[in-house]
C-alpha positions as CSV (number, residue, x, y, z in Angstrom):
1,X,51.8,94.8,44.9
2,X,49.4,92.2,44.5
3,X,45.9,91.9,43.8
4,X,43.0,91.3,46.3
5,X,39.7,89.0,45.5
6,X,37.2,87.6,46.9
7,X,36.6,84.1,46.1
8,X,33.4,81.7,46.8
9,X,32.1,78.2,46.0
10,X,29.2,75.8,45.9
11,X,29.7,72.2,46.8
12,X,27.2,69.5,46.9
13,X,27.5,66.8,49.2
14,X,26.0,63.1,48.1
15,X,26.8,59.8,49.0
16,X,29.7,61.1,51.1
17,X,31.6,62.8,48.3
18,X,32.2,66.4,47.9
19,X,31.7,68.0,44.2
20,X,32.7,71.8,43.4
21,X,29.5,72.8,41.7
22,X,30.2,76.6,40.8
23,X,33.4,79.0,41.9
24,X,34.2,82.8,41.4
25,X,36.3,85.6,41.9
26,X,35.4,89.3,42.5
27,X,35.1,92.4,44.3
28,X,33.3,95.0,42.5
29,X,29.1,95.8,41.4
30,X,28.0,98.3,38.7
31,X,26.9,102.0,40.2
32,X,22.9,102.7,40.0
33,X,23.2,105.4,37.7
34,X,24.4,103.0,35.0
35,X,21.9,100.5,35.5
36,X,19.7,101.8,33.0
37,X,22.1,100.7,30.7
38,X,22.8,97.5,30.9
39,X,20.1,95.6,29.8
40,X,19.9,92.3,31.2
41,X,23.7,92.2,29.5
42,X,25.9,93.9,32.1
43,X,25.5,91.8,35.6
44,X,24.8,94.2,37.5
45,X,26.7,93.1,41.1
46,X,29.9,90.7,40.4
47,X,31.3,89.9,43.8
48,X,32.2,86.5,44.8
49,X,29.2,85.0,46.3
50,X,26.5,86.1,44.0
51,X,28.6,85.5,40.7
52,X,28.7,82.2,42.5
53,X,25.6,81.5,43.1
54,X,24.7,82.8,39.5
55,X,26.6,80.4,38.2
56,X,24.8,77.8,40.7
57,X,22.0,78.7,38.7
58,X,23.5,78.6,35.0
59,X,24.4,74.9,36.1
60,X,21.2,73.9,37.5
61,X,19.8,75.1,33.9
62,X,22.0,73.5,31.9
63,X,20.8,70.2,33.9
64,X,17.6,70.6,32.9
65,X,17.9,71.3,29.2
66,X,20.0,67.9,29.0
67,X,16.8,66.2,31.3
68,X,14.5,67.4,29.0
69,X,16.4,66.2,25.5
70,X,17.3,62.5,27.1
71,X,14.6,59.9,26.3
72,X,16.8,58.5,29.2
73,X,17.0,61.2,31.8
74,X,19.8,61.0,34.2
75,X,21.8,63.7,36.5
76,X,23.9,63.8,39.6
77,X,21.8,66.8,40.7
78,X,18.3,67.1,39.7
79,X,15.7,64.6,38.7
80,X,11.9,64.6,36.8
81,X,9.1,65.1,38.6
82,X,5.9,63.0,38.9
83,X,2.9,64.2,38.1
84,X,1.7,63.7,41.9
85,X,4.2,66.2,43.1
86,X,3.5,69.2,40.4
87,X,0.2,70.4,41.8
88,X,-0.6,73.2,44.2
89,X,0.8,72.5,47.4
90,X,3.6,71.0,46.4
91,X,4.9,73.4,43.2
92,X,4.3,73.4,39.5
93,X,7.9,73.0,38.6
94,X,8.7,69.7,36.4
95,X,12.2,69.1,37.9
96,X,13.6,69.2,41.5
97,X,17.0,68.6,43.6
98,X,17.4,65.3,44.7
99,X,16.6,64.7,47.9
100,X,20.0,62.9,49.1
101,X,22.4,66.4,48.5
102,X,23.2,69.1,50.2
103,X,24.6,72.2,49.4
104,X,27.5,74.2,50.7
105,X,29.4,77.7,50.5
106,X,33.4,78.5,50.9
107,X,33.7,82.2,50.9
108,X,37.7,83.2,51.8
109,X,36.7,86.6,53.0
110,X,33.2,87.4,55.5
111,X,30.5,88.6,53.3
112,X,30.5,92.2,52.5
113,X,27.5,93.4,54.7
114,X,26.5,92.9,58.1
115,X,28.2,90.1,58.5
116,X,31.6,91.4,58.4
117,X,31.2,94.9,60.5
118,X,32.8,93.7,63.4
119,X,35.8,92.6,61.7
120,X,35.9,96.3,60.0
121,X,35.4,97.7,63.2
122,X,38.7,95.7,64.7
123,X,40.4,96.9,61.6
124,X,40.3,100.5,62.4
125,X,42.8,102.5,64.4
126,X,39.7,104.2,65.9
127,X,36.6,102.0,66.0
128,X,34.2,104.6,67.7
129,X,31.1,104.9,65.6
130,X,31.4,107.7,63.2
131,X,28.7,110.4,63.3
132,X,25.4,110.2,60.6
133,X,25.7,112.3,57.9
134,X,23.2,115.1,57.1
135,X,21.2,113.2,54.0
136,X,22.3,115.0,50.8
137,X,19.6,115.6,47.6
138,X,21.5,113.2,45.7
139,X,21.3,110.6,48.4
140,X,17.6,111.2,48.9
141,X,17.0,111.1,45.0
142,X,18.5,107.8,45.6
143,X,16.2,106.9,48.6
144,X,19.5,105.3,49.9
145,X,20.0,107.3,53.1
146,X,19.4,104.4,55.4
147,X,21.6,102.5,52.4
148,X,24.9,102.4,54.0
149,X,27.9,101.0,52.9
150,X,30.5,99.7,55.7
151,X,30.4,102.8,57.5
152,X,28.8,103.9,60.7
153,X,29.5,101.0,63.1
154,X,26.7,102.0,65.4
155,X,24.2,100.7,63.0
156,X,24.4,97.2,63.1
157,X,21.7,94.4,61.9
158,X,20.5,96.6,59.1
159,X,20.3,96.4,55.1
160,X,23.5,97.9,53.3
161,X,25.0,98.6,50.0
162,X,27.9,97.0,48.7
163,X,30.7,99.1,50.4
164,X,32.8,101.4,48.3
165,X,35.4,104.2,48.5
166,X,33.4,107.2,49.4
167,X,34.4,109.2,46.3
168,X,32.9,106.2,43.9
169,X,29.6,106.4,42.4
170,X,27.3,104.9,44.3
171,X,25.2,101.2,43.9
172,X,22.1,100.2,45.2
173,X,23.0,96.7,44.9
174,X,22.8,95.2,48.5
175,X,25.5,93.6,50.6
176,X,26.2,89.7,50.3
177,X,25.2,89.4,53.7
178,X,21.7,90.6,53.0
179,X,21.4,88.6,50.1
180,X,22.6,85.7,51.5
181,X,20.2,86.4,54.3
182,X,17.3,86.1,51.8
183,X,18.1,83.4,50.3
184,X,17.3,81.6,54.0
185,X,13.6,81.9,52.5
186,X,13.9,82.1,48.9
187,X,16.1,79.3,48.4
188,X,19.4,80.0,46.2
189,X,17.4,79.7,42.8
190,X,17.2,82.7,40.5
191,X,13.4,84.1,39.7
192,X,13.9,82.4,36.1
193,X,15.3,79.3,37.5
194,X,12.4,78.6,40.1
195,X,10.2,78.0,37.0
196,X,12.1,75.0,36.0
197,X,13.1,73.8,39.6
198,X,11.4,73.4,43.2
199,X,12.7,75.6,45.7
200,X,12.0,72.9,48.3
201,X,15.8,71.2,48.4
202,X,17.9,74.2,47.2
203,X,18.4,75.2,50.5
204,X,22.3,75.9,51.8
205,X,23.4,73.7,54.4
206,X,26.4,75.9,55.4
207,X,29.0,78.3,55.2
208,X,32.2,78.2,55.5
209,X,34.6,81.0,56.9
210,X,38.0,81.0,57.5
211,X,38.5,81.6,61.1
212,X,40.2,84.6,60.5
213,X,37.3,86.3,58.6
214,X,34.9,84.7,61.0
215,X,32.6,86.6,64.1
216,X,30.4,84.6,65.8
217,X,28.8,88.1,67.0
218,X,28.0,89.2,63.7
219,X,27.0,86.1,61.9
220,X,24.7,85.3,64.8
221,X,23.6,88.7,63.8
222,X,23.1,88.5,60.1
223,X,21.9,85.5,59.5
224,X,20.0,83.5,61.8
225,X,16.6,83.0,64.3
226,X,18.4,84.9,67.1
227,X,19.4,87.8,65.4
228,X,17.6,90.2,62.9
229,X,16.0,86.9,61.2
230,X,14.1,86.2,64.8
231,X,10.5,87.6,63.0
232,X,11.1,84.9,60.3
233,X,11.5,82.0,63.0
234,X,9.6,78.4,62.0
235,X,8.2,80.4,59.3
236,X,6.7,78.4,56.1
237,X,5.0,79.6,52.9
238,X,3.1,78.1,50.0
239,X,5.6,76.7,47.5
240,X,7.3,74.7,49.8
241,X,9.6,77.7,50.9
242,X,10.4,78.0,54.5
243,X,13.0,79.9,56.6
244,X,15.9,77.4,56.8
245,X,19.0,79.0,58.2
246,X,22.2,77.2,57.6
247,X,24.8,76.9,59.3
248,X,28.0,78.8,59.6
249,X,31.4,77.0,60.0
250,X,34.9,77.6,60.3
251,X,38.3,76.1,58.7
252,X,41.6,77.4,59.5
253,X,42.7,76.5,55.6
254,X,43.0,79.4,53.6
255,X,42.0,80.3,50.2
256,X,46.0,80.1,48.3
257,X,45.3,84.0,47.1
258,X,43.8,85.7,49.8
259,X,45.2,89.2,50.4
260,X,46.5,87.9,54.1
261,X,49.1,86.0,51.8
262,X,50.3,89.1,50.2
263,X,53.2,91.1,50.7
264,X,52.1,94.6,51.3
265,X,49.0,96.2,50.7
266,X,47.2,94.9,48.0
267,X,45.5,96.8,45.6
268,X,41.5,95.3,44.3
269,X,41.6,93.9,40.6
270,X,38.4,94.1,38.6
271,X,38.8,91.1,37.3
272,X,36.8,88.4,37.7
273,X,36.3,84.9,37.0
274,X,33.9,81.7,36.9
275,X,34.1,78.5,36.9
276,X,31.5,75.4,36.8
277,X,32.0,72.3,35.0
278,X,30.2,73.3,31.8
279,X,31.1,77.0,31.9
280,X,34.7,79.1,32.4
281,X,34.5,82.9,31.9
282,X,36.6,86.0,32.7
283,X,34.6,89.2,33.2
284,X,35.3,92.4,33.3
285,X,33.3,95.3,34.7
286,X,30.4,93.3,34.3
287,X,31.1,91.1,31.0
288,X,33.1,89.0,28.9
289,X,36.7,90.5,29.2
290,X,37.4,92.3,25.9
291,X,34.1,93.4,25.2
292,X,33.0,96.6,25.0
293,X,30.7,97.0,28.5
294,X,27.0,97.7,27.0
295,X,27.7,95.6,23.7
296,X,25.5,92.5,23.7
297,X,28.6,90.8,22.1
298,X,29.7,91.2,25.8
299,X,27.0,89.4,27.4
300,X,28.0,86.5,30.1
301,X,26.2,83.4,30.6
302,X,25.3,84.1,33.9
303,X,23.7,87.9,32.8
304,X,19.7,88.7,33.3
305,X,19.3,87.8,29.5
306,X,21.7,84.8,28.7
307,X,19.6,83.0,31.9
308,X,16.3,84.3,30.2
309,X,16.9,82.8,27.2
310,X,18.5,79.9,28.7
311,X,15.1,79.4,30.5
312,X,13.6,79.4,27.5
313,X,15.2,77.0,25.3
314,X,14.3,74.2,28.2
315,X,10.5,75.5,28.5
316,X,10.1,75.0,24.7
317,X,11.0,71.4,25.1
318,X,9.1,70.7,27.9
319,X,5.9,72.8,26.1
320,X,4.0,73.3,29.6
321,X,1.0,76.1,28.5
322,X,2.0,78.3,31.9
323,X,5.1,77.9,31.6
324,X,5.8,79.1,27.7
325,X,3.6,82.3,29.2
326,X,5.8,82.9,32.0
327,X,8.9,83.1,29.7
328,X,7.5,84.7,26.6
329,X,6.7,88.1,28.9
330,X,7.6,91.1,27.0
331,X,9.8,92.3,29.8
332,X,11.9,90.7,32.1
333,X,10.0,92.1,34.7
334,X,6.6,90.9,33.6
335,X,8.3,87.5,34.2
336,X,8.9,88.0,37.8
337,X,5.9,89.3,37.8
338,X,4.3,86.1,36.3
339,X,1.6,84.4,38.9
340,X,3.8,81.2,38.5
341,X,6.3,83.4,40.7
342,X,3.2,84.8,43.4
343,X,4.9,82.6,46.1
344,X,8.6,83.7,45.6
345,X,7.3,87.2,45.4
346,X,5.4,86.7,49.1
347,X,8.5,85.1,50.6
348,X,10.4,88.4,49.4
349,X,7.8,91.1,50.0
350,X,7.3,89.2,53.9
351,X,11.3,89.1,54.5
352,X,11.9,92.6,53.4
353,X,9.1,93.9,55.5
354,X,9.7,91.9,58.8
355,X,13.4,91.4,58.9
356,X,15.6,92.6,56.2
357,X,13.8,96.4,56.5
358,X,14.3,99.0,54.0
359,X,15.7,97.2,51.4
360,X,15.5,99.0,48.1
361,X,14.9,97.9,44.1
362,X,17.9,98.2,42.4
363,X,15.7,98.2,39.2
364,X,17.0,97.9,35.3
365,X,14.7,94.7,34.9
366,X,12.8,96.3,32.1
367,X,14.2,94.5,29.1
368,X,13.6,92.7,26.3
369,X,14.7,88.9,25.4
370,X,15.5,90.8,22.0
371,X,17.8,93.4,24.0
């Protein structure tokens, strides 16, 4: 019996050459009522895209600290800023993408989400829509009644959780579509990495889907101008962010493990692993495999913390007044909240109240950078 992932990459295109930037496995998220817990040191959603695109993020990081500790300053991806670019209009950040790459996704299943419903829907021996649910006290205690997982077909264009067996305890983490979806507008950096970086080139440029995991219906749907997104059409914010759907492709190559290569019916492994070219991890519900799950000797690279402190390290070498604020927050949550961040908090708040409607906080941000 084998073992189903899910696996995704980021590639940069420059100069005509294609360069794997971050890869991942994984199928699995941490349930709400645990999120208390974890502390910036359990991640608390590990499938394929976002661990990903986290990793994305550790890279782009690590690309700055080695900028700001050159006295000759020199990388493939990113590049200093003058100061004619770091004022108002045109961001405070000191580094940026450079402007001759662009940015791609490989993801060998559809994103879990709306994105992949009609594909679930073909799946079924019966694809009539099942029948709403009565909302529960435990659902309402979890305001996630609208929340849905992959069920109820008639509902399509709408914000859902990351599906799960309906016996397992539910997460409010949201599906790969939606997030995916938001990153149209917020670009694919992290709250903590938009200090360091302008959001104005780390745009995607495309997916890619195999053909067999690919409906034009539903990615029409999920992601761009003519489907749910249609409010957030031409729309530009302060910041340099703007609504820049990519594009979706298709490939008839496979992914060498996907479960349509295995023999029977595979089973989900909870296992998962990264891979950029300054960091390979295994994780395991969350963190490092072999750790104990809420044990900071546990904590990834690419957790809430690690990317904190990573953060950090760069800021105190750069020694910007605004910035060494932003990061020395008592919470992580007073750092998003930091007014360095206002803009990336109006792209969100706009998004999630004109398109991607009733999206809810997963929450567990208030930690320390001593947790």
């Amino acid at each position: 019996m084998g073992a189903a992932q899910r696996h995704s990459s980021y590639t940069r295109e420059g100069d005509d050459d294609l360069t794997c930037i971050s890869l991942a496995t994984g199928m699995k998220c941490l349930p709400h009522s645990k999120i208390s817990q974890a502390q910036g040191i359990v991640l608390h959603d590990w499938h394929a895209e976002t661990l990903a695109l986290r990793a994305f993020n550790h890279y782009l990081i690590q690309e700055c600290l080695d900028l700001a500790l050159s006295p000759n300053p020199s990388s493939p991806l990113l590049r200093r800023r003058g100061p004619q670019e770091t004022h108002e209009q045109e961001g405070f950040q000191p580094f940026t993408l450079r402007d001759d790459l662009k940015l791609h996704m490989y993801c060998s299943e559809a994103p879990c989400g709306d994105a992949s419903m009609e594909l679930i829907m073909d799946a079924q021996k019966d694809a009539t829509p099942w029948a709403e649910p009565a909302s529960s006290a435990a659902e309402s205690s979890l305001e996630d009644a609208k929340l849905l997982g992959r069920g109820y077909f008639s509902q399509l264009g709408i914000v859902r959780r990351k599906p799960s067996r309906p016996d397992a305890p539910q997460s409010l983490s949201k599906s790969c579509s939606d997030k995916l979806a938001l990153k149209q507008c917020t670009s694919l950096l992290s709250s903590p990495a938009s200090l360091l970086i302008s959001p104005e080139n780390v745009y995607l440029h495309s997916l890619i889907l195999p053909s067999a995991q690919y409906s034009h219906t539903a990615c029409k749907r999920a992601f761009s101008a003519e489907g749910r997104l249609n409010p957030l059409r031409g729309k530009r914010w302060k910041g340099t962010y703007s609504f820049r759907p990519f594009e979706v492709r298709v490939t008839d190559r496979e992914f060498a493990f996907t479960r349509r290569s295995r023999v029977g019916a595979p089973t989900p492994s909870n296992l998962s692993a990264v891979y950029t070219p300054r960091l390979q991890e295994r994780l395991i519900n969350g963190v490092l495999q072999g750790r104990k799950q809420f044990s900071p000797q546990g904590a990834s690279r690419l957790c809430k913390l690690s990317m904190w402190m990573a953060v950090a390290e760069v800021v105190a070498l750069l020694d910007p007044s605004a910035l060494q604020r932003a990061v020395s927050h008592s919470t992580y949550q007073r750092l998003k909240e930091d007014e360095l961040l206002e803009d990336r908090r109006k792209v969100k708040d706009d998004v999630k109240s004109h398109a991607l409607k009733g999206w809810i906080r997963n929450g567990g941000e208030y930690f320390t950078l001593s947790a």
